[in-house]
N, CA, C and O atoms as a GROMACS GRO file, in nm:
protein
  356
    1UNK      N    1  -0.382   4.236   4.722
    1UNK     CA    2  -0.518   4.268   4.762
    1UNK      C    3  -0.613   4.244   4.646
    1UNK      O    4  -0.569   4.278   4.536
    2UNK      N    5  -0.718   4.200   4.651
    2UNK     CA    6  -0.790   4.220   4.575
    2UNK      C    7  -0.903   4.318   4.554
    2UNK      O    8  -0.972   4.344   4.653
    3UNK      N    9  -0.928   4.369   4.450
    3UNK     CA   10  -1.032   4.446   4.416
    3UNK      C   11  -1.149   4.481   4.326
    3UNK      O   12  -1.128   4.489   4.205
    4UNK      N   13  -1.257   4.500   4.370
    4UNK     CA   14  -1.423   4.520   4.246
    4UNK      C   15  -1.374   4.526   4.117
    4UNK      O   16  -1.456   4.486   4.035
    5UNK      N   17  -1.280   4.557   4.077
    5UNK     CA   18  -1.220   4.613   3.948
    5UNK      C   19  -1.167   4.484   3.890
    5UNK      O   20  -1.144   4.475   3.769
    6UNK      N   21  -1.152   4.411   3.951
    6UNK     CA   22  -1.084   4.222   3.938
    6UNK      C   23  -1.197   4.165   3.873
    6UNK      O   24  -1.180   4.087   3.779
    7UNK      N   25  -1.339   4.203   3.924
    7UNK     CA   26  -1.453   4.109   3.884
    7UNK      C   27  -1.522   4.165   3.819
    7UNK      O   28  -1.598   4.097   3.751
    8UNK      N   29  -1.530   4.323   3.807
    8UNK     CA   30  -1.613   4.420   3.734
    8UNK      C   31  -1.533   4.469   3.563
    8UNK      O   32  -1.418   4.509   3.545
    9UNK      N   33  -1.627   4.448   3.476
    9UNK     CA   34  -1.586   4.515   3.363
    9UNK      C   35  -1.671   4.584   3.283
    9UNK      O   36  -1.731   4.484   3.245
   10UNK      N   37  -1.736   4.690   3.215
   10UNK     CA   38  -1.800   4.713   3.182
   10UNK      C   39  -1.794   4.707   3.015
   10UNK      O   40  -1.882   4.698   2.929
   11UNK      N   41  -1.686   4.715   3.011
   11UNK     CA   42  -1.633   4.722   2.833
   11UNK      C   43  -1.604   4.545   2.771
   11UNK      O   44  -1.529   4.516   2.678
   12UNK      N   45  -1.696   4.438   2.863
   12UNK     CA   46  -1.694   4.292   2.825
   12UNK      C   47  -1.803   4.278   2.658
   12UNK      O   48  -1.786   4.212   2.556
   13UNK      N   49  -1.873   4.342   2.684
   13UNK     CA   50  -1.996   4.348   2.563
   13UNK      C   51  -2.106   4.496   2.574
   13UNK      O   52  -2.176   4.554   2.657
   14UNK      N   53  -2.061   4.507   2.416
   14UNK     CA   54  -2.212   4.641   2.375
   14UNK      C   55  -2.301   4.595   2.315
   14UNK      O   56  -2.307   4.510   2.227
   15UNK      N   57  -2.436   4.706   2.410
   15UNK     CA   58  -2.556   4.655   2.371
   15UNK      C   59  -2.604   4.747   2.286
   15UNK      O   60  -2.624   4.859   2.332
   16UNK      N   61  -2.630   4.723   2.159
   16UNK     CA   62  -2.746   4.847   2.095
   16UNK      C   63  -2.825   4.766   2.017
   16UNK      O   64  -2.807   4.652   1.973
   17UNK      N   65  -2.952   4.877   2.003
   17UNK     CA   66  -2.932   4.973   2.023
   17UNK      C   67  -2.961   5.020   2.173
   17UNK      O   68  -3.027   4.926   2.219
   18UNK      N   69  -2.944   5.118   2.276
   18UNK     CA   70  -2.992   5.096   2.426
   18UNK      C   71  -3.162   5.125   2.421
   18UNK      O   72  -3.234   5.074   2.506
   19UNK      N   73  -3.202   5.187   2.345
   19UNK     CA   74  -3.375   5.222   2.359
   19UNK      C   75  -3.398   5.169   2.226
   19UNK      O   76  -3.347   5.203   2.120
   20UNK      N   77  -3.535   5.028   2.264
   20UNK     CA   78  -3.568   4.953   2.195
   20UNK      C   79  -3.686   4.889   2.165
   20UNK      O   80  -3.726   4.845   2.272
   21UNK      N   81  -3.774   4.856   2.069
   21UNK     CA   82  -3.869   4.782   2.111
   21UNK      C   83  -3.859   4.623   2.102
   21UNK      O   84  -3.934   4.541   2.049
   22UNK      N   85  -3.701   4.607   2.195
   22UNK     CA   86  -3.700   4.447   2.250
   22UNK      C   87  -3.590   4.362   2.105
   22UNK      O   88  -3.551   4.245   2.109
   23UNK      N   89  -3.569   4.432   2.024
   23UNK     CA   90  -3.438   4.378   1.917
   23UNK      C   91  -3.315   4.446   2.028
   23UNK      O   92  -3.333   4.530   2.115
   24UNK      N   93  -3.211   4.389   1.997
   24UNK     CA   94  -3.095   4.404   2.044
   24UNK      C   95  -2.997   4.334   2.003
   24UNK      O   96  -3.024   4.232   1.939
   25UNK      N   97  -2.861   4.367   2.028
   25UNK     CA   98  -2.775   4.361   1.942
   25UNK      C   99  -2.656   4.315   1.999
   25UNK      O  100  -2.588   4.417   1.990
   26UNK      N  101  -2.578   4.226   2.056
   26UNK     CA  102  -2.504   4.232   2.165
   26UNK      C  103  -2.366   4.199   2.066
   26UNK      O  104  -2.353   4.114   1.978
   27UNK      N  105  -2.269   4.304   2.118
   27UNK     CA  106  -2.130   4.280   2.048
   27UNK      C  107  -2.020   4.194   2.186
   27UNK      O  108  -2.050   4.183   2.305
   28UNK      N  109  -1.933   4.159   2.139
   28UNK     CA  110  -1.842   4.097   2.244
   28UNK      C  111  -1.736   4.142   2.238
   28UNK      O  112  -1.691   4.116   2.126
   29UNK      N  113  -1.644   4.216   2.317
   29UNK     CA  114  -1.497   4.268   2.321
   29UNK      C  115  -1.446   4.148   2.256
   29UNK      O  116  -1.499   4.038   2.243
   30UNK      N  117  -1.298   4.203   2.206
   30UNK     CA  118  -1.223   4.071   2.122
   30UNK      C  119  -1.211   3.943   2.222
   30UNK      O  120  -1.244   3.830   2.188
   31UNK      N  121  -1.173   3.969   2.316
   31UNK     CA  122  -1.160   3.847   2.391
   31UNK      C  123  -1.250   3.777   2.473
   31UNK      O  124  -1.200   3.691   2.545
   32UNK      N  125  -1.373   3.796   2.479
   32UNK     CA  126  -1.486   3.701   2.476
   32UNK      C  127  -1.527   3.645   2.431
   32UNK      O  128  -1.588   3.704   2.343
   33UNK      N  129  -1.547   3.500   2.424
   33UNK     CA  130  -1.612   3.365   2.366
   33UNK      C  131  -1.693   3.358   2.381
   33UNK      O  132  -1.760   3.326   2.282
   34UNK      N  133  -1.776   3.381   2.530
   34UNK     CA  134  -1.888   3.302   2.556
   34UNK      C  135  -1.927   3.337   2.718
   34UNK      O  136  -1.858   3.342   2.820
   35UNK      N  137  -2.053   3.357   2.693
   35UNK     CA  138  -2.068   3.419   2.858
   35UNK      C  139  -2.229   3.386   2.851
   35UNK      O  140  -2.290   3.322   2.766
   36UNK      N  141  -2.281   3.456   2.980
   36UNK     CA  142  -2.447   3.417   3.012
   36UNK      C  143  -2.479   3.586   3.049
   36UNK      O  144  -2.427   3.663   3.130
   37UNK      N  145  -2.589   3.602   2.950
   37UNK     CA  146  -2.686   3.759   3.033
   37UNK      C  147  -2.815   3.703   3.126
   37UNK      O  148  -2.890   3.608   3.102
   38UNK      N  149  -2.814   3.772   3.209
   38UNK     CA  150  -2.938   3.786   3.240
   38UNK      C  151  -3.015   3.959   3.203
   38UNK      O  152  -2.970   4.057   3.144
   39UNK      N  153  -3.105   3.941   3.249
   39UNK     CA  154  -3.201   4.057   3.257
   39UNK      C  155  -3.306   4.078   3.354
   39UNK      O  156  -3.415   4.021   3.366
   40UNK      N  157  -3.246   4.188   3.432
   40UNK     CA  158  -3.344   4.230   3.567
   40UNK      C  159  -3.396   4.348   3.522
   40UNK      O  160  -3.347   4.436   3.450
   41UNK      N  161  -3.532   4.334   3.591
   41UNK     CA  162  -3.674   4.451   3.568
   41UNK      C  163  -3.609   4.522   3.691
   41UNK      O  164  -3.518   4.472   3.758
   42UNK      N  165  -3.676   4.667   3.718
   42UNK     CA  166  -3.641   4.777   3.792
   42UNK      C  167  -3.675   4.719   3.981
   42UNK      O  168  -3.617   4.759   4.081
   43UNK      N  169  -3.786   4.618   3.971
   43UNK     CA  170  -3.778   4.532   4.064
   43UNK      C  171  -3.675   4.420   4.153
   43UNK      O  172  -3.683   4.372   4.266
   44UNK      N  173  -3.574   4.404   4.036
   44UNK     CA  174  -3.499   4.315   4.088
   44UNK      C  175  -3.513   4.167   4.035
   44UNK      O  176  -3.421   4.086   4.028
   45UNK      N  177  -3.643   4.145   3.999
   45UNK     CA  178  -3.638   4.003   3.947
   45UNK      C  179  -3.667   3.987   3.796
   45UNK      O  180  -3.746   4.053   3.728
   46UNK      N  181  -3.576   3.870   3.752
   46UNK     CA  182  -3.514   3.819   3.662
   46UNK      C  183  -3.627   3.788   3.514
   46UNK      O  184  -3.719   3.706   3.527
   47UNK      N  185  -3.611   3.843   3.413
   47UNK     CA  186  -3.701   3.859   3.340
   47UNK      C  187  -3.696   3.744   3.204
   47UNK      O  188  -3.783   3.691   3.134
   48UNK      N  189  -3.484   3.735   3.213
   48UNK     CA  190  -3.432   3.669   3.058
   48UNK      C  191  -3.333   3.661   3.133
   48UNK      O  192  -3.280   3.720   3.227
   49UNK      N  193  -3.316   3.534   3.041
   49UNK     CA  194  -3.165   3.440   3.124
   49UNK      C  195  -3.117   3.358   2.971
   49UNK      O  196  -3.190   3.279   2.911
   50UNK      N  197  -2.998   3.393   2.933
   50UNK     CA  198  -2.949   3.296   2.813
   50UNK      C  199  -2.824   3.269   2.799
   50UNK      O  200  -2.750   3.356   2.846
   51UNK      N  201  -2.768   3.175   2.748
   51UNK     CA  202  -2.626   3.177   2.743
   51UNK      C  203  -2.562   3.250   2.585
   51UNK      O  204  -2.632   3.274   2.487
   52UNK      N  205  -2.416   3.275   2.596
   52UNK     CA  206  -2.408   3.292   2.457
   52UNK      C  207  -2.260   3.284   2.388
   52UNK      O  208  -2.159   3.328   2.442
   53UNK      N  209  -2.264   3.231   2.280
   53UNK     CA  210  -2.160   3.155   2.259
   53UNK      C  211  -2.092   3.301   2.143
   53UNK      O  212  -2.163   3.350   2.055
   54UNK      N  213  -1.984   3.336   2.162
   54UNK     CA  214  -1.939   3.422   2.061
   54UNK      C  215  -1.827   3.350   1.978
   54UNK      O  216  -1.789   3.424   1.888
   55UNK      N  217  -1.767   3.238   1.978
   55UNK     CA  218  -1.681   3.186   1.929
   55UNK      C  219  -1.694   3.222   1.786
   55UNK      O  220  -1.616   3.308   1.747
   56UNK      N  221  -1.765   3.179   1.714
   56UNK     CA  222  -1.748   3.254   1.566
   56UNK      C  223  -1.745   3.404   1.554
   56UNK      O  224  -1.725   3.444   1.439
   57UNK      N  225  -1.760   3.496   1.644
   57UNK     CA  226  -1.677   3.589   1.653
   57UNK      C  227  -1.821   3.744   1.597
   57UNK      O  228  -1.816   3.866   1.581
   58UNK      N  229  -1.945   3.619   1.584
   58UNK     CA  230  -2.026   3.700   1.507
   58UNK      C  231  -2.117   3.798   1.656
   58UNK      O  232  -2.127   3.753   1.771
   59UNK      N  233  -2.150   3.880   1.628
   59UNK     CA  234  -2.229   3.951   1.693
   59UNK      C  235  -2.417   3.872   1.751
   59UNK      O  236  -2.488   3.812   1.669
   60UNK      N  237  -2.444   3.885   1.846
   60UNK     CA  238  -2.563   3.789   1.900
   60UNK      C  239  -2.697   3.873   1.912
   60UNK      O  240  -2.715   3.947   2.009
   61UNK      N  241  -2.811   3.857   1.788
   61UNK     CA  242  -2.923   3.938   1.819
   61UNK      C  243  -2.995   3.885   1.892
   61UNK      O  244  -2.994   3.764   1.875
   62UNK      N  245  -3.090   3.934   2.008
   62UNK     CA  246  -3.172   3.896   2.086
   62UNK      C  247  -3.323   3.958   2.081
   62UNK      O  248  -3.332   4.081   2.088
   63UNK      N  249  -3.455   3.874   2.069
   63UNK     CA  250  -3.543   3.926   2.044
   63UNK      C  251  -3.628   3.935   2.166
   63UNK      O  252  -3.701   3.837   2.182
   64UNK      N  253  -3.639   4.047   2.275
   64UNK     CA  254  -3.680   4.013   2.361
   64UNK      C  255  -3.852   4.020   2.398
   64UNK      O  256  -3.907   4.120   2.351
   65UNK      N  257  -3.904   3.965   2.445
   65UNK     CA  258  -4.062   3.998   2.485
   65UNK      C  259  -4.087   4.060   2.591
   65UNK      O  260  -4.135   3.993   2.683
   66UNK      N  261  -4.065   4.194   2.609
   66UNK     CA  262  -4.075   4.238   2.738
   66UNK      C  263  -4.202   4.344   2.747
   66UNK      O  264  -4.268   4.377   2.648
   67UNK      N  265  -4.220   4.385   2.861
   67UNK     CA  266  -4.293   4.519   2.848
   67UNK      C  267  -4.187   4.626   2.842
   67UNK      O  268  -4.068   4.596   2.852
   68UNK      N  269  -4.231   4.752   2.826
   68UNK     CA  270  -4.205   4.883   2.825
   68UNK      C  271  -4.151   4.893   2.946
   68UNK      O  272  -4.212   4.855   3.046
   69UNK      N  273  -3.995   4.963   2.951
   69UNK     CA  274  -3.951   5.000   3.064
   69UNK      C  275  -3.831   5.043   3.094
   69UNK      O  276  -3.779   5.100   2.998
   70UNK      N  277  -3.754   5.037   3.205
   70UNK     CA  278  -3.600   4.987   3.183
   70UNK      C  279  -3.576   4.885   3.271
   70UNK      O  280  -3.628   4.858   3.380
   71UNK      N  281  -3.477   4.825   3.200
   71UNK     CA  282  -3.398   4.688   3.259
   71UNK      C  283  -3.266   4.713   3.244
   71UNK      O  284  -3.226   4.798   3.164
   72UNK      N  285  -3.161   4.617   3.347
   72UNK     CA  286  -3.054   4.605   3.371
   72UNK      C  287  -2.998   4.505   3.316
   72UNK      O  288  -3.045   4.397   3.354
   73UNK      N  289  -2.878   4.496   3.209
   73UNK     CA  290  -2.839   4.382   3.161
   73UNK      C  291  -2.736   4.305   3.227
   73UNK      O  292  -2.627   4.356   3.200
   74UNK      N  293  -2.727   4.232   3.280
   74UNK     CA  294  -2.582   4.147   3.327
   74UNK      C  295  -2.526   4.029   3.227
   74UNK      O  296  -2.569   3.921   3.186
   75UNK      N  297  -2.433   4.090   3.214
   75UNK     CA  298  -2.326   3.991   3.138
   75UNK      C  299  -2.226   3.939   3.211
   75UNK      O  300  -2.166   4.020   3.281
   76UNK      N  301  -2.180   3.793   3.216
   76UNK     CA  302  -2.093   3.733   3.322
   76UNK      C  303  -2.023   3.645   3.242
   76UNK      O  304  -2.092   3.585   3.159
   77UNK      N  305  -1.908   3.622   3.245
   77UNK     CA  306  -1.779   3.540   3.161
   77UNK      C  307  -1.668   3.518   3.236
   77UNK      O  308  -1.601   3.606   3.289
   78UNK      N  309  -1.647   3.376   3.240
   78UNK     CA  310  -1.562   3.331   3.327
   78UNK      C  311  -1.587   3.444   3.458
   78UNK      O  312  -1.696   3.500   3.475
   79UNK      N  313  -1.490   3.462   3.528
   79UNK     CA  314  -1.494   3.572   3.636
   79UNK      C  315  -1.492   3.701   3.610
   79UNK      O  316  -1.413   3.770   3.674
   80UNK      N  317  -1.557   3.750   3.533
   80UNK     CA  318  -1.564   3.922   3.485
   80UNK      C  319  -1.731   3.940   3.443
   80UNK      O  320  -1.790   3.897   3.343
   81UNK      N  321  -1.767   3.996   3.523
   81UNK     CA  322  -1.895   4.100   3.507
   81UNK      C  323  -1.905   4.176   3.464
   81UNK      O  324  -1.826   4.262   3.503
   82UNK      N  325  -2.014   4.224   3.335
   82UNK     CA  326  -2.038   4.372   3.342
   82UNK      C  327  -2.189   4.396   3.356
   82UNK      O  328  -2.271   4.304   3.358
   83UNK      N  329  -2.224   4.539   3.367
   83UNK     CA  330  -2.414   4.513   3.348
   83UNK      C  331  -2.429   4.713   3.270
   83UNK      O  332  -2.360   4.812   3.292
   84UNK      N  333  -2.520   4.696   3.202
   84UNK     CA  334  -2.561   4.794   3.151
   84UNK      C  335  -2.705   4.794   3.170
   84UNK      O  336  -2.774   4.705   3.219
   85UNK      N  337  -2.747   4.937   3.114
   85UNK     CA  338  -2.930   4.991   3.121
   85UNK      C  339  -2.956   4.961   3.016
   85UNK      O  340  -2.865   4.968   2.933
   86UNK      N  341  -3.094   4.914   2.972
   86UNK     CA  342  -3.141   4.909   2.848
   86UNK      C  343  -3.314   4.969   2.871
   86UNK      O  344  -3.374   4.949   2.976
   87UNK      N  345  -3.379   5.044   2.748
   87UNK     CA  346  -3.470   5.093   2.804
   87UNK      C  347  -3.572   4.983   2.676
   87UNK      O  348  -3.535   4.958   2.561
   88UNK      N  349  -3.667   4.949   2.725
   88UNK     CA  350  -3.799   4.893   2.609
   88UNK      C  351  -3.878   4.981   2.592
   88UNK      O  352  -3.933   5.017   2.696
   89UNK      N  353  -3.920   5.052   2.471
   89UNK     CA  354  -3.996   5.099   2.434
   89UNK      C  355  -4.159   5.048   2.441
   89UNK      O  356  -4.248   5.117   2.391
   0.00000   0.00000   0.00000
């Protein structure tokens, strides 16, 4: 059978810091290379879209331009999802 738990991961990448004014910090579990975030506003539509390569193993800062708020992060790699909250100051 298959199950949400097949495609869902939450422990793929950490974001800090979570309350920000738009620096961020994205770490990658050991076994991630390389995946794509997006970023959805409390609306639903898509704010930041990037790919990101972790192969050198280094951690990926992101400088974002957003307004004040919270957003939802999605991280996607090969077939494993995760998504976290992030708030903009």
């Amino acid at each position: 059978t298959l199950a949400v738990a097949d495609f869902t991961q939450n422990e793929l990448i950490k974001i800090y810091p979570t309350v920000s004014n738009g620096e961020i910090t994205i770490a990658p579990a050991s076994e991630v290379r390389e995946g794509a975030i997006v970023i959805f506003d409390t609306n639903g539509r898509k704010v930041h879209s990037s790919n990101l390569d972790f192969t050198t193993g280094a951690n990926q800062r992101l400088s974002l331009n957003l307004a004040s708020g919270v957003y939802i992060v999605k991280f996607s790699s090969d077939d494993l999802q995760s998504s976290q909250k992030i708030i903009i100051e």
